[in-house]
C-alpha positions in Angstrom: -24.7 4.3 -0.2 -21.4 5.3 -1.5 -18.8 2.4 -1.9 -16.2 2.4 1.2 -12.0 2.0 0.9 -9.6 1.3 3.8 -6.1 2.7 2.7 -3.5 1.6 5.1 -0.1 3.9 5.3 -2.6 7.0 4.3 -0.1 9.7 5.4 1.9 10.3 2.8 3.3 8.8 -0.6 1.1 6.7 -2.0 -1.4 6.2 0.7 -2.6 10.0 0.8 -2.9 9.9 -3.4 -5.0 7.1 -3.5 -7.0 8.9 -0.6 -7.3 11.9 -2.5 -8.1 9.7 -5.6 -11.0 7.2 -4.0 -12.3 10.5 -2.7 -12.2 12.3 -6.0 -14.7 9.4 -7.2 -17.5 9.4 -4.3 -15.7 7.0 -2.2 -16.2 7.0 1.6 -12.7 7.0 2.8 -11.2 4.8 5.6 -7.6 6.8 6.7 -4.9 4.6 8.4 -1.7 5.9 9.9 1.0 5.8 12.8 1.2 9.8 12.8 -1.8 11.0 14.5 -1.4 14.8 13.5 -0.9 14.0 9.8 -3.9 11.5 9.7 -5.9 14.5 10.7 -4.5 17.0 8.6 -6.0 14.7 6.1 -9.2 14.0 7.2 -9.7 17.5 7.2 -8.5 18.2 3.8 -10.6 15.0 2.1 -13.6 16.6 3.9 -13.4 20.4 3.2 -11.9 19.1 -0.4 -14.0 16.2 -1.8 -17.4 17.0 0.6 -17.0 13.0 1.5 -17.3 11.3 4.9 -13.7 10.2 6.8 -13.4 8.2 9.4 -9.1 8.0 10.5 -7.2 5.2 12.8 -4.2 5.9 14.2 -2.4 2.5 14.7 0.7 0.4 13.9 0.2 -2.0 11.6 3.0 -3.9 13.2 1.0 -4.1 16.5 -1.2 -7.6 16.1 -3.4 -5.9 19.2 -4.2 -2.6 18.2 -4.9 -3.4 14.3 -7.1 -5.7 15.5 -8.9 -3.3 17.8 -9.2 -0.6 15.4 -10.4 -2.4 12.8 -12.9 -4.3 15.0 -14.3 -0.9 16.8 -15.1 0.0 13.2 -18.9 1.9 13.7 -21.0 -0.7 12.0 -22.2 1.4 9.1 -18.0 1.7 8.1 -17.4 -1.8 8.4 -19.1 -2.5 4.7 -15.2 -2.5 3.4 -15.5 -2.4 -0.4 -11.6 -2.0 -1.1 -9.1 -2.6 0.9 -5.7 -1.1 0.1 -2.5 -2.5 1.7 0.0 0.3 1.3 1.4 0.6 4.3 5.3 -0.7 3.9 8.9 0.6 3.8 12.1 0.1 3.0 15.2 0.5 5.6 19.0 0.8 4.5 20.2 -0.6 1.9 23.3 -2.8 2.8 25.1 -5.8 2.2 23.6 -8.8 4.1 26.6 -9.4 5.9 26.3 -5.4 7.5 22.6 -4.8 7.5 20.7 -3.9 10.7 18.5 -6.6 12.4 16.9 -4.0 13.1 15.9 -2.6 10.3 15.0 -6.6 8.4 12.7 -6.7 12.0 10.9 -3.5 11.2 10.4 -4.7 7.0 9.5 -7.7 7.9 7.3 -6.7 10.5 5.2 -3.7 8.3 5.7 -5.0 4.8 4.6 -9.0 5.7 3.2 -9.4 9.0 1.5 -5.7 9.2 -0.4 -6.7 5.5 -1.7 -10.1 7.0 -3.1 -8.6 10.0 -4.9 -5.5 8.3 -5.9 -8.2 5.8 -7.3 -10.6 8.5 -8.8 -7.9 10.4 -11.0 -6.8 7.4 -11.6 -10.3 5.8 -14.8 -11.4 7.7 -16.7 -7.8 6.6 -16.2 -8.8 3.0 -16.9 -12.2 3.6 -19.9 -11.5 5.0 -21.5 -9.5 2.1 -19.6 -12.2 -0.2 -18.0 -9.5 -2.3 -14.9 -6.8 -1.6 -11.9 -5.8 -3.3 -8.3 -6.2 -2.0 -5.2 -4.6 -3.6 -1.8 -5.1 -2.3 1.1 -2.6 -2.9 4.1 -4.8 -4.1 6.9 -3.4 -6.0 9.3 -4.3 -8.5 11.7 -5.6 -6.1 9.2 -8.7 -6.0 10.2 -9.4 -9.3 14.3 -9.0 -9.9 16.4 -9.0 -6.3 19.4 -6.3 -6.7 22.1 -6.2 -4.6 22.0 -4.6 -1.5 18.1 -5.5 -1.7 17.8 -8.6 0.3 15.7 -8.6 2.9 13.1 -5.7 0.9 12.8 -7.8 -2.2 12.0 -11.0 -0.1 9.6 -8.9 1.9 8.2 -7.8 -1.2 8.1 -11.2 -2.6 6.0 -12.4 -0.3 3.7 -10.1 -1.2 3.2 -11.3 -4.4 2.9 -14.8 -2.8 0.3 -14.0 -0.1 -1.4 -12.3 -2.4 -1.7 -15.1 -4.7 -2.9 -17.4 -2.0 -5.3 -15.3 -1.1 -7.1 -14.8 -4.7 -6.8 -18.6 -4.5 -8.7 -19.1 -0.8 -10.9 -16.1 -1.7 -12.2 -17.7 -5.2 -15.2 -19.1 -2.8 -15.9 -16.0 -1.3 -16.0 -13.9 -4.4 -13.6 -11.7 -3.4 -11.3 -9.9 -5.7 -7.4 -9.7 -4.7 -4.8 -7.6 -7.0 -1.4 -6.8 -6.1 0.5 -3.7 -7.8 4.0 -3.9 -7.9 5.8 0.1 -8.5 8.6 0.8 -9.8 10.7 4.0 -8.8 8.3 7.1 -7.2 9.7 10.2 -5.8 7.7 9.9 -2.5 9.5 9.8 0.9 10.2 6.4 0.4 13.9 6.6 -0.5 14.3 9.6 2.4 12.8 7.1 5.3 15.2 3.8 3.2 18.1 6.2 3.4 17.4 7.3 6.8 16.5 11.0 6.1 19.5 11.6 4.0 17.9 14.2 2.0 21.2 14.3 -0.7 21.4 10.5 -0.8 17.7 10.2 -1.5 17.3 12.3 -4.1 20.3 10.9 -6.6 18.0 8.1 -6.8 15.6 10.0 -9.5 17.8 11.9 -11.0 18.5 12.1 -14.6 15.1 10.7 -15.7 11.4 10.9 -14.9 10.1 8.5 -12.3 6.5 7.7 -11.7 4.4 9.5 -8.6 2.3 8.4 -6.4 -0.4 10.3 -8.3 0.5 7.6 -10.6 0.4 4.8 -9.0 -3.2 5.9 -7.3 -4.4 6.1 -11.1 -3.8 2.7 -11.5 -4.6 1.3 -8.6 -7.9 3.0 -8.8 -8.7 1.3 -12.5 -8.6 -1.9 -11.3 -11.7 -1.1 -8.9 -13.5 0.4 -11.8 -13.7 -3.0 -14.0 -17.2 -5.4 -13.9 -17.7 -7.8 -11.1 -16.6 -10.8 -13.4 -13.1 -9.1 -14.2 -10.3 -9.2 -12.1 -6.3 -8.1 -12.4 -4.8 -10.4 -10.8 -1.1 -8.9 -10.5 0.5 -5.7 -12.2 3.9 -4.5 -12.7 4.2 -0.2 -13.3 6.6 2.0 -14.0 7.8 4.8 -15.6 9.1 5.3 -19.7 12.5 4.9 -18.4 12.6 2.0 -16.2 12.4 -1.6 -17.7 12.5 -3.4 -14.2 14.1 -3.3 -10.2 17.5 -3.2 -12.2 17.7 -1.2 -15.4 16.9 2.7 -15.2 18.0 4.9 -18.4 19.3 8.2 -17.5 19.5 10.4 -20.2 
């Protein structure tokens, strides 16, 4: 039987490119997403496209309940998770800490921490019961440098380099493989939904130089499935030519 992923935050960005990408290679693909219409759209297109099988959940990751449910109401011959990929996360505002939103450190907080451990708990007892699986968290480099303005996104991001180190720790007896991938800039719709559809705002942040895309990102995240069972990459840091970290970008 073909191997099977679980891609959380599979509408768009970097979720749809590693669809396209685990599809590209056999995969059977596992959809996740808030936005029913666009999870279907892509189910469609994975099918018609890569002639694989697509199952799609439309849930919240924030919602303990209904990730749970999802995940559990799994048909039994889907819940043989070989990869699991944690993508679903954002970014909201970008403010001093003294005039951010609570709102907006609720909803980070809420997708980019708590959302990860619940998908993660969800699928943890189908790997552990075959004693093998594959879990790849989507970091970034804001896990690595805090900028200003960054606060409550790098520590959210942080802890994502954190958990996931725990759990490649408290999965060692289980066999289980944990990687986390920490991006650097990508044109996606990330900086549009951080800057709260400002279109203008949004795109100044790639200008001048080439970033990475999520084609990029789904490359490499892809790899790291493709090494032998005794090889694991524990954590990796990506970007593009002209970025050295969260900080320094060179345009010109």
């Amino acid at each position: 039987m073909a191997k099977t992923v679980l891609i959380t935050g599979a509408t768009a960005g970097f979720g749809k490119a590693l669809a396209e990408k685990f599809a590209a290679n056999g995969y059977r693909i596992i959809i996740t997403g808030r936005r029913l219409d666009r999870l279907e759209q892509l189910q469609k297109e994975l099918i018609s496209t890569y002639q694989t099988e697509v199952v799609s959940c439309c849930f919240d990751v924030r919602d303990r309940a209904k990730t749970f449910e999802a995940i559990q109401l799994l048909p039994e011959s889907w819940q043989a998770v070989d990869v699991l990929i944690n993508n679903a996360g954002l970014a909201a505002g970008r403010d001093y800490a003294d005039e951010a939103s609570l709102d907006d450190w609720d909803t980070m907080i809420d997708t980019n921490v708590k959302g990860l451990l619940y998908v993660t708990k969800a699928v943890l007892p189908f790997m552990i019961k075959r004693k093998q699986g594959h879990i790849i968290n989507i970091g970034s480099t804001a896990a690595k440098e805090v900028y200003e303005k960054g606060n409550i996104y790098c520590a959210t991001k942080s802890a994502v380099e954190a958990i996931s180190k725990g759990l490649r720790i408290d999965l060692l007896r289980h066999k289980i493989k944990v990687t986390a991938i920490h991006p650097g800039a990508a044109e996606t719709e990330f900086s549009l939904v951080r800057f709260k559809g400002d279109a203008e705002q949004a795109a100044k942040v790639y200008e001048g130089y080439q970033s990475l895309t999520a084609e990029d990102v789904a490359e490499v995240a892809f790899y790291t499935t493709t090494l032998p069972p005794h090889v694991c990459i524990n954590d990796l840091v990506v970007t593009c030519t002209a970025q050295a970290n969260s900080i320094y970008v060179y345009k010109g």
